[in-house]
N, C-alpha and C positions, 0 to 999 in steps of 0.2 A: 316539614316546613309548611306556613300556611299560605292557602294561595296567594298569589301577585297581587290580586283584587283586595285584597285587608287592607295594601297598605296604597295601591295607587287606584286612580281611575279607570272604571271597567274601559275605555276604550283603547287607554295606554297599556293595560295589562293584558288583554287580548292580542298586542300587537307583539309583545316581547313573547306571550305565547306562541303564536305563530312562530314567529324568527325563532327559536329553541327548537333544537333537533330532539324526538323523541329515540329514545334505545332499548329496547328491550333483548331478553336472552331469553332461552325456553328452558334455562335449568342450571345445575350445576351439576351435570354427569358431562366425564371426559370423553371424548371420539376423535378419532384420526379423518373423520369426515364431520367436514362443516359446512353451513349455507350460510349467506349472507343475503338481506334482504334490502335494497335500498327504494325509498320511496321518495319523489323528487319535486319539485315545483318548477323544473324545466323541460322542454321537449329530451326525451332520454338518448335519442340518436345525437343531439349539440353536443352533448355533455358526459358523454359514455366515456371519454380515451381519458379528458380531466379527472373523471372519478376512479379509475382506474389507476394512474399515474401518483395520484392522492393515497389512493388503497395502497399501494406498492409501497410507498415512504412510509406508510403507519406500519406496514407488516415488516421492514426493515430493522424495525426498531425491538422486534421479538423473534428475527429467523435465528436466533442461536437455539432459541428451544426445539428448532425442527434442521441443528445441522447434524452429521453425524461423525465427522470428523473428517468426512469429503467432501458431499455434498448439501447443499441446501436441499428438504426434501417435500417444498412445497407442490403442488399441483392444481394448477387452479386453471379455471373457464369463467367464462361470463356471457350472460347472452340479458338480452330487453324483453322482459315479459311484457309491457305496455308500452304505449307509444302514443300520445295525448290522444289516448284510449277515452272514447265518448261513452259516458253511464247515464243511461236512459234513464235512472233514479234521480240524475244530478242536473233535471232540467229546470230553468226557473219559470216565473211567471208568463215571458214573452214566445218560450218555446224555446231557449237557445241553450247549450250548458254550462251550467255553471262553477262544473270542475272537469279540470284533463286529467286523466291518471296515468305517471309515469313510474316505469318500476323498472329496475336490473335486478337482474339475480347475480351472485358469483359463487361458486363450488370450489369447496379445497378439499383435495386430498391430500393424507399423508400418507405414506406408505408402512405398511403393517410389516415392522421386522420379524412378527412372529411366522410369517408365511412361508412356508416348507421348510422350518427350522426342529432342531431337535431339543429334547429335555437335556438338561446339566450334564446327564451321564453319557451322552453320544452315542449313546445303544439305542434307545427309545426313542418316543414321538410322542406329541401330546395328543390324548384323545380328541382333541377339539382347539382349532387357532382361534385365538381371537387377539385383537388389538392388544400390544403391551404397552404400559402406562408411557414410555419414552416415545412412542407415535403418536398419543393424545393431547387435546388441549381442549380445556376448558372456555366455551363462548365467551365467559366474561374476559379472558384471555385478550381474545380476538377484540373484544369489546373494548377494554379498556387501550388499548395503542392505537384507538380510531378517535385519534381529536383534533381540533381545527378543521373541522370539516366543510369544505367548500358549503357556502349559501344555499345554491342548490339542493342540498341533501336537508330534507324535513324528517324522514323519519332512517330507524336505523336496527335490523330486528338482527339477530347472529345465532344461531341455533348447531347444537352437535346433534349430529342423526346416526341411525345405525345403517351399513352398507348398504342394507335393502332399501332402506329410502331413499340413501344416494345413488343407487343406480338407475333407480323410474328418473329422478331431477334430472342424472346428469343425461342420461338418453334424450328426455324431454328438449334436453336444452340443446343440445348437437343436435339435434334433427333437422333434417332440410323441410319435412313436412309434421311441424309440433301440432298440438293438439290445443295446449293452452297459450305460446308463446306468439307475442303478436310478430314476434321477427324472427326468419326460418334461420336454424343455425347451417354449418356448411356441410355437416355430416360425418360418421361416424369416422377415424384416422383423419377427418382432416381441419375439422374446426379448429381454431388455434388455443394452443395450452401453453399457459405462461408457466416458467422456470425463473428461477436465478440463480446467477451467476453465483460461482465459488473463491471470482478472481476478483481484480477490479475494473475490470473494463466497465466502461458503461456506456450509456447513451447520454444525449443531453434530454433528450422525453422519458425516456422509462427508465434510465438511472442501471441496475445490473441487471434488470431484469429482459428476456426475449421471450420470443413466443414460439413452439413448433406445434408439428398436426400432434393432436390428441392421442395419448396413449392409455385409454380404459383398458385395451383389450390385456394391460400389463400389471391391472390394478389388483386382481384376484376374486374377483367377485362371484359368487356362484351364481353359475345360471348366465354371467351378461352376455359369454362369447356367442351364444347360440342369439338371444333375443338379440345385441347389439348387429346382427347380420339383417336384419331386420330394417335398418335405418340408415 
């Protein structure tokens, strides 16, 4: 499509830029772990529970693909990596800045049915688990059930990773003392992990979804139990 500026004036078409949420995905390979990136034009602490509550209704609308015939097998966190975070780059002429950067992250896990499971035959074991296609989803996935998106939300990134990168994220992010995250999480069992519901109870804010303390140490990750004692 050719830009906005072909057909309108540069200052009308900068502005509809602006207001347009950017989205990108890192790929089209499937993972039972995913990130979400969101980038905001509001202080991130106002507008955290909104975005949340927003995320929750889009993922609504695709948790059949992650139920199993009991449960919904979402696992998700969220913490504020910025927080009208001052960039020394982003000073202007007077000395003041002239952008804040706010960022959330959110972490989903799903849960790997292949984990201390057997081959067809019931005798054996696979020489190596890894994720089976019915615990995966593809970012554009996730990407595509994320629409109408509050004003607040400018940019919009959704990436699938491999366990090993979600386990440095998700530690990072439950830590009471992060390294990059400008707002300390509560720590390891006890930062809150949203679930939903398999019934219909709901809330009138979060709809089926509730939150309990974190469960990594249940996720199988190699290596987290030891590092996750750590935090």
């Amino acid at each position: 499509m050719p830009p906005l500026n072909h057909f309108l004036p540069e200052e009308i078409s900068n502005k509809i830029e602006d207001m347009a949420c950017k989205k990108i995905v890192n790929g089209n390979k499937k993972s039972n772990e995913l990130i979400l990136i969101f980038k905001l034009n509001e202080t991130a602490t106002n507008v955290k529970d909104k975005l949340m509550q927003w995320l929750f209704r889009c993922l609504d609308t695709i948790s059949d693909k992650v139920f199993d015939g009991h449960q919904y097998n979402w696992n998700i966190i969220s913490q504020i990596k910025a927080n009208d975070y001052e960039d020394y780059n982003d000073l202007d002429d007077k000395g003041t800045y002239s952008k804040l950067t706010n960022t959330i992250m959110v972490a989903i896990h799903i849960p790997d049915d292949s984990w201390m499971s057997f081959n067809n035959d019931e005798l054996t074991i696979p020489y190596n688990y890894s994720p089976s296609i019915s615990s995966c989803l593809l970012p554009q996935d996730i990407m595509d059930c994320l629409i109408k998106e509050p004003v607040f939300i400018k940019e919009i990134g959704v990436s699938a990773v491999s366990s090993e990168v979600m386990m440095q994220w998700w530690e990072e992010m439950i830590s009471t003392e992060p390294n990059i995250f400008e707002v300390a999480g509560k720590g390891y069992m006890v930062h809150p992990q949203w679930l939903k519901n398999n019934d219909n109870s709901k809330s009138d804010e979060w709809g089926t979804w509730f939150d309990v303390r974190e469960q990594s140490f249940n996720f199988g990750w190699k290596g987290y139990m030891v590092r996750s004692k750590l935090f």
